[in-house]
C-alpha positions in Angstrom: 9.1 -83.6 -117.8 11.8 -85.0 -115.1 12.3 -81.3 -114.2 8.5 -80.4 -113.6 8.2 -83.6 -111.7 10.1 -82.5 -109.5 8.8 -79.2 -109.3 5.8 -80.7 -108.7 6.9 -83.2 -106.2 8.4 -79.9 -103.7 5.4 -78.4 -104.6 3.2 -81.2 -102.8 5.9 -81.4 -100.3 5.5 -77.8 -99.7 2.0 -78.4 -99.3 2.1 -81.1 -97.1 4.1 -79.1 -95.0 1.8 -76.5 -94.9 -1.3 -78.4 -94.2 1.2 -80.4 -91.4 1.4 -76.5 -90.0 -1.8 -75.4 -90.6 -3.2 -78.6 -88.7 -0.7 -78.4 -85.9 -2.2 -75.2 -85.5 -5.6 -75.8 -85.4 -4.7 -78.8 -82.9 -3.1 -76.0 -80.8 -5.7 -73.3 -81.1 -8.4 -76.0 -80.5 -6.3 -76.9 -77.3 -5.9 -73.7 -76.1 -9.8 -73.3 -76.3 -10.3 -75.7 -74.1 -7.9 -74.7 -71.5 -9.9 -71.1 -72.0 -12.8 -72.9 -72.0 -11.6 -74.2 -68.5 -10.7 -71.4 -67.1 -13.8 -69.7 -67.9 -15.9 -72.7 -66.2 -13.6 -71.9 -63.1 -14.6 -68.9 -63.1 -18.3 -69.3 -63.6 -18.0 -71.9 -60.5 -16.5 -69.3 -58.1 -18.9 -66.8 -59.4 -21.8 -69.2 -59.0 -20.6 -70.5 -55.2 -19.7 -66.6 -54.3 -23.3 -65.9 -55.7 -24.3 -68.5 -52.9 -22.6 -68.0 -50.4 -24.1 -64.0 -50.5 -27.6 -65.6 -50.8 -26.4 -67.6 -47.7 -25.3 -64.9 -45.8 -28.5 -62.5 -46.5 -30.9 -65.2 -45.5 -28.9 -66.0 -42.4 -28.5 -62.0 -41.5 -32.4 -61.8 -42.3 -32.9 -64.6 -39.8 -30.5 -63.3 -37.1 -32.4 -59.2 -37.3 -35.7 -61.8 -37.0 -34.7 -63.0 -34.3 -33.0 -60.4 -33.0 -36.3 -58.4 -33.6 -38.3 -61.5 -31.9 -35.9 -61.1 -28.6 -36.1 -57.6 -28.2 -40.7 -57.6 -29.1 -40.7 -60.8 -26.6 -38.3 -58.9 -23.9 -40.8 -55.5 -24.2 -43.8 -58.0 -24.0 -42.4 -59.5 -20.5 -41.9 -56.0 -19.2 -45.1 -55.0 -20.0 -46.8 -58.0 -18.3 -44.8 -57.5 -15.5 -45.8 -53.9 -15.2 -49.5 -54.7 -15.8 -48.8 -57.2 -12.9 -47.5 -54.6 -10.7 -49.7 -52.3 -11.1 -52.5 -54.8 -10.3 -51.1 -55.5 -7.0 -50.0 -52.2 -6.1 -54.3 -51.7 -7.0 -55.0 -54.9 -4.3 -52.8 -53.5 -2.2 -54.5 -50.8 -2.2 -57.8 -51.7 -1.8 -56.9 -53.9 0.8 -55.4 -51.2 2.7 -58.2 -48.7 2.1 -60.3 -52.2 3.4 -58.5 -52.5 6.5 -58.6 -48.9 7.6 -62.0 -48.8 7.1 -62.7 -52.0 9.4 -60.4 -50.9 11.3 -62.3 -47.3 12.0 -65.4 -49.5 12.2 -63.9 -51.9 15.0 -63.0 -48.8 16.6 -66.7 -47.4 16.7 -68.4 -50.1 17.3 -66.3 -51.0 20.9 -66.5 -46.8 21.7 -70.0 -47.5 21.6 -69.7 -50.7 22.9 -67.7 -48.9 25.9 -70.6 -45.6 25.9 -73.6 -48.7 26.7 -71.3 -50.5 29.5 -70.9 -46.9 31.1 
């Protein structure tokens, strides 16, 4: 009985020892897990604030070619208006010179006539 006491006794021990392993294990795959698990979350961060930081740029490149675009239709809009205007004056310019040649032929008539009823 003494002997299979014994037997029994190294047998729990054994067991104990076991379980002690089996549990230290668990405690170290279950800590490892989490420092995976932080790792991963790291990752998943950077990947997120990369992700935003694209978004970012697009929307701030979008903007710029807007504005880029708005510059360069508001530039073409100012040299068009100054062309219309140009061209309006060179048009009163030259009405008013076609004006004044004519009054000035009609000046010129009317005192040759003027001189033909002094004479």
């Amino acid at each position: 009985k003494k002997w299979d006491q014994q037997a029994l006794m190294t047998e729990l021990r054994a067991a104990r020892l076991q379980l002690k392993a089996a549990l230290e294990g668990r405690r170290e795959a279950l800590a490892e897990a989490a420092r995976v698990k932080l790792q991963m979350d790291a990752i998943h961060a950077k990947k997120a604030k990369r992700a935003a930081e694209q978004r970012e740029l697009k929307r701030s490149l979008q903007a710029n070619a807007f504005l880029s675009k708005k510059r360069k239709n508001d530039q073409a809009e100012r040299t068009r208006e100054a062309e219309k205007k140009r061209q309006a004056e060179s048009a009163t310019n030259k009405t008013f010179a076609r004006f004044k040649a004519q009054s000035t032929a009609e000046v010129a008539e009317l005192r040759a006539e003027n001189e033909c009823l002094r004479n």
